[in-house]
VOLO-947739 format. One record per residue (C-alpha): residue number from 1; residue in three letters; z, y, x. Coordinates in pm, 1 decimal, always signed. Each point is the difference from the previous one (the first is absolute). Layout:
N
NUM,ala,Z,Y,X
...
***
This chain:
236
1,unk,+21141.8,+17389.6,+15533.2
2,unk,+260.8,-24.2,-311.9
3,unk,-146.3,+159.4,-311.4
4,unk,-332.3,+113.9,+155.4
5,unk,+179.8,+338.3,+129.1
6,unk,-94.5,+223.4,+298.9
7,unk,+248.5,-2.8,+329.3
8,unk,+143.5,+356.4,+13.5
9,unk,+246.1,+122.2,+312.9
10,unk,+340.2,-9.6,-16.3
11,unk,+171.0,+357.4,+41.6
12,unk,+169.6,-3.9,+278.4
13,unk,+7.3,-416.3,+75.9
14,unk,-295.4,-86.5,+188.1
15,unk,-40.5,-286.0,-263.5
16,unk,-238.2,-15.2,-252.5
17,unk,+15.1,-9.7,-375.2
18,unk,-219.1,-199.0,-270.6
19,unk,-14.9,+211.4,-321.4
20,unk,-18.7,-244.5,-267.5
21,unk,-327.8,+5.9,-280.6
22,unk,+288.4,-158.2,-236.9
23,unk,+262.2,+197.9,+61.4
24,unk,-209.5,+336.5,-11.8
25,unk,-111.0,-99.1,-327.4
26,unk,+375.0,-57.1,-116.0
27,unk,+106.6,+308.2,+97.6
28,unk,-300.9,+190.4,-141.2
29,unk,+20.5,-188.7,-331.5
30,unk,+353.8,+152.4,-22.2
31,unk,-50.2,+349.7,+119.4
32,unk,-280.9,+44.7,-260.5
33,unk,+218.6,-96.5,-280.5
34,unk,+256.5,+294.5,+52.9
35,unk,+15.3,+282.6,-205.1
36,unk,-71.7,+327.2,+245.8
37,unk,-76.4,+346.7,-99.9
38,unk,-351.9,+114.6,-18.8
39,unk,-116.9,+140.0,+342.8
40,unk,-22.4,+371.7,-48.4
41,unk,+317.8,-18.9,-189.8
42,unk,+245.4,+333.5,+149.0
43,unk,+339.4,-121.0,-106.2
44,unk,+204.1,+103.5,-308.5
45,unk,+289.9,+245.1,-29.7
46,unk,+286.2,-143.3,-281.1
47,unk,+388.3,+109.6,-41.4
48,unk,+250.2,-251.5,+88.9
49,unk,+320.4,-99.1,-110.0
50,unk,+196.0,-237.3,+229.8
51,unk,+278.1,-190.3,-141.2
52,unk,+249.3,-143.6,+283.8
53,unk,+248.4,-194.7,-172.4
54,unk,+50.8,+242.0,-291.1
55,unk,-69.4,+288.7,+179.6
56,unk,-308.5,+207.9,-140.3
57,unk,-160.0,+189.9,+284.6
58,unk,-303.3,+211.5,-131.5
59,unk,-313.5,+157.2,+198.0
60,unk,-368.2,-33.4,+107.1
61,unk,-268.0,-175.6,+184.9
62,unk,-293.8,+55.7,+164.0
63,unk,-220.3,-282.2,+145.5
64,unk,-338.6,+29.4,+218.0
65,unk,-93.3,-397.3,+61.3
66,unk,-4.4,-48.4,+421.4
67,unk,+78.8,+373.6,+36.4
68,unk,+360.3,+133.0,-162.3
69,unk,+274.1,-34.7,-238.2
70,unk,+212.6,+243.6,-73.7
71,unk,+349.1,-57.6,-216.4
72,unk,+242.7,+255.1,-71.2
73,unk,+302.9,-85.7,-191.0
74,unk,+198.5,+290.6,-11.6
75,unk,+392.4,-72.8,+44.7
76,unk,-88.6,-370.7,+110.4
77,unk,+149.0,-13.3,+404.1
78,unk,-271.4,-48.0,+256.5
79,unk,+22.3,-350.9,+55.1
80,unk,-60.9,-72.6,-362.5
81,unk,-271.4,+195.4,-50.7
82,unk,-170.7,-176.4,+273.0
83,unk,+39.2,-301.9,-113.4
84,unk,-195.8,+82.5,-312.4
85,unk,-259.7,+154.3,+193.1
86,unk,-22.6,-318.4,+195.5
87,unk,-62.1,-246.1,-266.6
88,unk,-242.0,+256.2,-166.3
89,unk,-189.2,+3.7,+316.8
90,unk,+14.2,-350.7,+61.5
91,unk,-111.2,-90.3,-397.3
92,unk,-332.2,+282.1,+83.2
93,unk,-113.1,-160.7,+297.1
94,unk,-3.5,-367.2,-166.1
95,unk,-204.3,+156.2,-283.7
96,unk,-186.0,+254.8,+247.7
97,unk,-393.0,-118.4,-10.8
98,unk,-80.2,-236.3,+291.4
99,unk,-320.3,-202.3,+12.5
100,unk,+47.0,-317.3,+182.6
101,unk,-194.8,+31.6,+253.9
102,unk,+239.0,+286.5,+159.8
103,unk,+288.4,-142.6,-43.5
104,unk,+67.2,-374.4,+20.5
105,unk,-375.3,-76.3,+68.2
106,unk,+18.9,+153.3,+318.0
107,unk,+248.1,-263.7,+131.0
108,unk,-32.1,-369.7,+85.2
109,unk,+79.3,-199.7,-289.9
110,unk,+111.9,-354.9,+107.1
111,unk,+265.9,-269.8,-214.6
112,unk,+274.4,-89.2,+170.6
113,unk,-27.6,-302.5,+203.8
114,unk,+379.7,-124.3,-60.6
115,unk,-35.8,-76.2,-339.8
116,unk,-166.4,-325.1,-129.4
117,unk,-275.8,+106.0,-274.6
118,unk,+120.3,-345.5,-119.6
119,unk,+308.8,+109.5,-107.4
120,unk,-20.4,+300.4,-186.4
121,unk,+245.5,+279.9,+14.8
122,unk,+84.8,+146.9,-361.6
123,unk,-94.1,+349.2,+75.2
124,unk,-361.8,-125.1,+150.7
125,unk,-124.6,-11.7,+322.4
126,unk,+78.6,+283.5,+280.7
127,unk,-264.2,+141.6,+153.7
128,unk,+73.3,+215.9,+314.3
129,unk,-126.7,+350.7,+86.9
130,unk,-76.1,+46.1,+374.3
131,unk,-54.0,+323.1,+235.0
132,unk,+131.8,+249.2,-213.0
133,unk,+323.0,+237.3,+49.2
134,unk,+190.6,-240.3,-186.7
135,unk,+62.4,-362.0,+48.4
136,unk,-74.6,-90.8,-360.5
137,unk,-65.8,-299.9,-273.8
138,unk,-86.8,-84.8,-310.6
139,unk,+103.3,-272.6,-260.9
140,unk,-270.0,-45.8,-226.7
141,unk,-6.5,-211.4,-361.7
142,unk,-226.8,+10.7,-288.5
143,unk,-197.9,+269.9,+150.6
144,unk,+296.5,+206.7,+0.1
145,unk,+226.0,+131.6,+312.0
146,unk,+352.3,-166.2,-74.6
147,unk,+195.1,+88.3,+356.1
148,unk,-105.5,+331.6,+234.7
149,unk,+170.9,-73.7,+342.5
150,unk,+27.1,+295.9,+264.5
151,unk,+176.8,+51.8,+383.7
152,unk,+33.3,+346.9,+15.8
153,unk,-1.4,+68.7,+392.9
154,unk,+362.3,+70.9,+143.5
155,unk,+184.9,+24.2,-375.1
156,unk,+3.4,-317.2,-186.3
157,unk,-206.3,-274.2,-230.6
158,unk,-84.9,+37.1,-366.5
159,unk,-117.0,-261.7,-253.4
160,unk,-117.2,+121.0,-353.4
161,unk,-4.4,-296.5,-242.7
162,unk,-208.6,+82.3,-299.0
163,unk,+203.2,-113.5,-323.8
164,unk,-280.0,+100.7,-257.9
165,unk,-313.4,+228.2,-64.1
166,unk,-86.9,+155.0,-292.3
167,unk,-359.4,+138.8,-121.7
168,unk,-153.5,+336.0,+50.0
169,unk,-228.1,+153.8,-279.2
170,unk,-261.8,-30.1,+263.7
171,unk,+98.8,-424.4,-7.2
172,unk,+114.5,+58.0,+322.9
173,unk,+347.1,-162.1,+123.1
174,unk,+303.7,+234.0,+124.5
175,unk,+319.6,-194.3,+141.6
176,unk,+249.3,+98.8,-266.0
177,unk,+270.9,-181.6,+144.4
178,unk,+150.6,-78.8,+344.0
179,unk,+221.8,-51.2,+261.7
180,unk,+29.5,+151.1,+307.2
181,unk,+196.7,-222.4,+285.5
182,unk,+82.2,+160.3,+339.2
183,unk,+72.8,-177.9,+308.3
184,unk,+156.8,+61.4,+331.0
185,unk,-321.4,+70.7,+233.5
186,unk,+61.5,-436.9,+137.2
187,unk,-18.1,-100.8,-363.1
188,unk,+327.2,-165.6,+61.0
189,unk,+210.6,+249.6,-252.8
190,unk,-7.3,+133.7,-366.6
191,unk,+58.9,+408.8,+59.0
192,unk,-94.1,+115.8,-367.2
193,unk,-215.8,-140.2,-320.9
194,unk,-131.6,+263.2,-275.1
195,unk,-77.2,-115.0,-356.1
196,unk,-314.9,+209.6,-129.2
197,unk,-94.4,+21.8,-381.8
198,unk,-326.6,+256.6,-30.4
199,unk,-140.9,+130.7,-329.1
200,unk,-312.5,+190.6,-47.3
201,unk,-159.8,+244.6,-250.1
202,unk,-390.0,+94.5,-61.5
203,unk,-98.4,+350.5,+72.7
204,unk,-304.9,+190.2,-24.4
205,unk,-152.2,-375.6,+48.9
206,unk,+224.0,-76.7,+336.5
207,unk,+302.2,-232.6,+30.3
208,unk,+310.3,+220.9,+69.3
209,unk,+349.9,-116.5,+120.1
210,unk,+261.1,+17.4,-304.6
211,unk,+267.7,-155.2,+128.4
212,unk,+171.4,-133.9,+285.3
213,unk,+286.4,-205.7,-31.7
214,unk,+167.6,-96.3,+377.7
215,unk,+309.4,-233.8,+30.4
216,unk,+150.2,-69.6,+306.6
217,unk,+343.2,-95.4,+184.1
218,unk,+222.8,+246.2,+163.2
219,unk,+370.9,+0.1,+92.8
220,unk,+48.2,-358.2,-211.9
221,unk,-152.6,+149.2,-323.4
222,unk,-326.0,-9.7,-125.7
223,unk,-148.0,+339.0,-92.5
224,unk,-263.4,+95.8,-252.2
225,unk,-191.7,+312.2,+40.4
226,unk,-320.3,+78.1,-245.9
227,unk,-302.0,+288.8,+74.5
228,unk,-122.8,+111.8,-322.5
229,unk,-331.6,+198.0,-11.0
230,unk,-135.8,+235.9,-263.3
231,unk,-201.4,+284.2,-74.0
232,unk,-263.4,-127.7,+234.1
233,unk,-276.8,+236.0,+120.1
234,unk,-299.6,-154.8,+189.2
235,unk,-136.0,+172.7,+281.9
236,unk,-343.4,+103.2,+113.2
***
C-alpha cells in the first residue's frame, strides 16, 4: 500500500481510494502554518471605502465568519455592491477558524500519479483531495500551498496560484498575493484571471483585512478596483 495509508471508498465510483501517510502530512504541514482567526472570534464591523477606477464609493461592513456579511454602499448600483460583499465573504471564510481535521482531513489525501516525483514541478508536488463536494488539489512547496485548484460542479474551474505570503503577528502565514485563473468547466479555455494584493492590520490582538486591491480584464482594459477598511470594531 503506497505511503502506509488506509483504503477509503470512492463517492460515487465503486473504486477505492489509498489516502496517502505522505501526502496527509503535506497538506497538514501547510494548513497549520496559515494565519486563521481565533475560534470564538464573532467577526468585525469596519467602514469601507471602495475605489473603482477613481471612483470613491463609501459605506459599511458587517462580517459573521461561516454565517453573514452584510455591505451596504449607499449610491453604489446593485451589482457593485455585491461584488464587494463577495470578496469580503470569500476573504472571511479563508481566515474563518477550521481545524484540519474538518476540513481537508476528512478527505482522501493521495499525490497525483501523473507526475514523476523525479522531476519536480516548481510549485511542489500536487496532492489530490477525494470525496468531497468539490473535485479539488493542492500544489504544495516549502511547506507552503503555492496552487489551490477547484471544479465547481456545473459552472467552471478555478486555479489560485499563490505569488507570496507574508507574516502574521501570531508568525502565522496569510497569502498576500495571488492570482485567480478561471477556466471553461473542460479546462480547455481561459474565461477570466483576477490579480489579488491583500493587506492586513492588528486589532484588539486579531488580524483584520485593510486592504484589497483586485485587478482584472474586462472589455480589453484592465481594471483596478481597491476595498479599503477602517474604523474596525470587533465583535463578540
Amino acid at each position: 500500500m503506497k505511503g502506509g495509508g488506509t483504503v477509503k471508498p470512492s463517492v460515487g465510483t465503486g473504486t477505492t481510494l489509498v489516502d496517502d501517510l505522505a501526502a496527509r502530512r503535506l497538506v497538514k504541514e501547510a494548513h497549520s502554518r496559515i494565519y486563521k482567526w481565533p475560534a470564538g472570534f464573532g467577526g468585525y464591523r469596519a467602514d469601507v471605502a471602495l475605489n473603482d477606477e477613481g471612483r470613491i464609493v463609501n459605506g459599511t461592513v458587517r462580517l459573521v465568519p461561516r454565517k453573514d456579511t452584510t455591505v451596504e454602499l449607499p449610491g453604489a448600483e446593485p451589482a457593485l455592491q455585491e461584488w464587494v460583499r463577495e470578496r469580503l465573504w470569500t476573504q472571511g471564510m479563508h481566515l474563518a477558524f477550521s481545524p484540519f481535521e474538518e476540513g481537508d482531513g476528512k478527505y482522501v489525501l493521495s499525490f497525483d500519479l501523473d507526475e514523476d516525483p523525479a522531476m519536480p514541478h516548481p510549485r511542489g508536488r500536487r496532492v489530490l483531495l477525494s470525496g468531497g463536494r468539490l473535485d479539488s488539489w493542492y500544489r504544495i512547496k516549502d511547506q507552503h500551498y503555492t496552487q489551490i485548484g477547484r471544479i465547481t460542479p456545473m459552472t467552471e474551474r478555478r486555479i489560485n496560484t499563490i505569488e507570496r505570503y507574508d507574516l502574521a503577528p501570531d508568525g502565522k502565514h496569510y497569502s498576500s498575493h495571488y492570482v485567480m485563473t478561471y477556466f471553461t468547466l473542460d479546462g480547455q479555455s481561459i474565461i477570466g484571471m483576477e490579480s489579488y494584493v491583500n493587506e492586513y492590520a492588528e486589532v484588539n490582538g486579531v488580524w483584520l483585512p485593510l486592504r484589497r486591491r483586485v485587478s482584472f480584464g474586462e472589455r480589453g482594459f484592465v481594471k483596478t478596483r481597491e476595498i479599503e477598511m477602517s474604523n474596525h470594531e470587533v465583535l463578540g
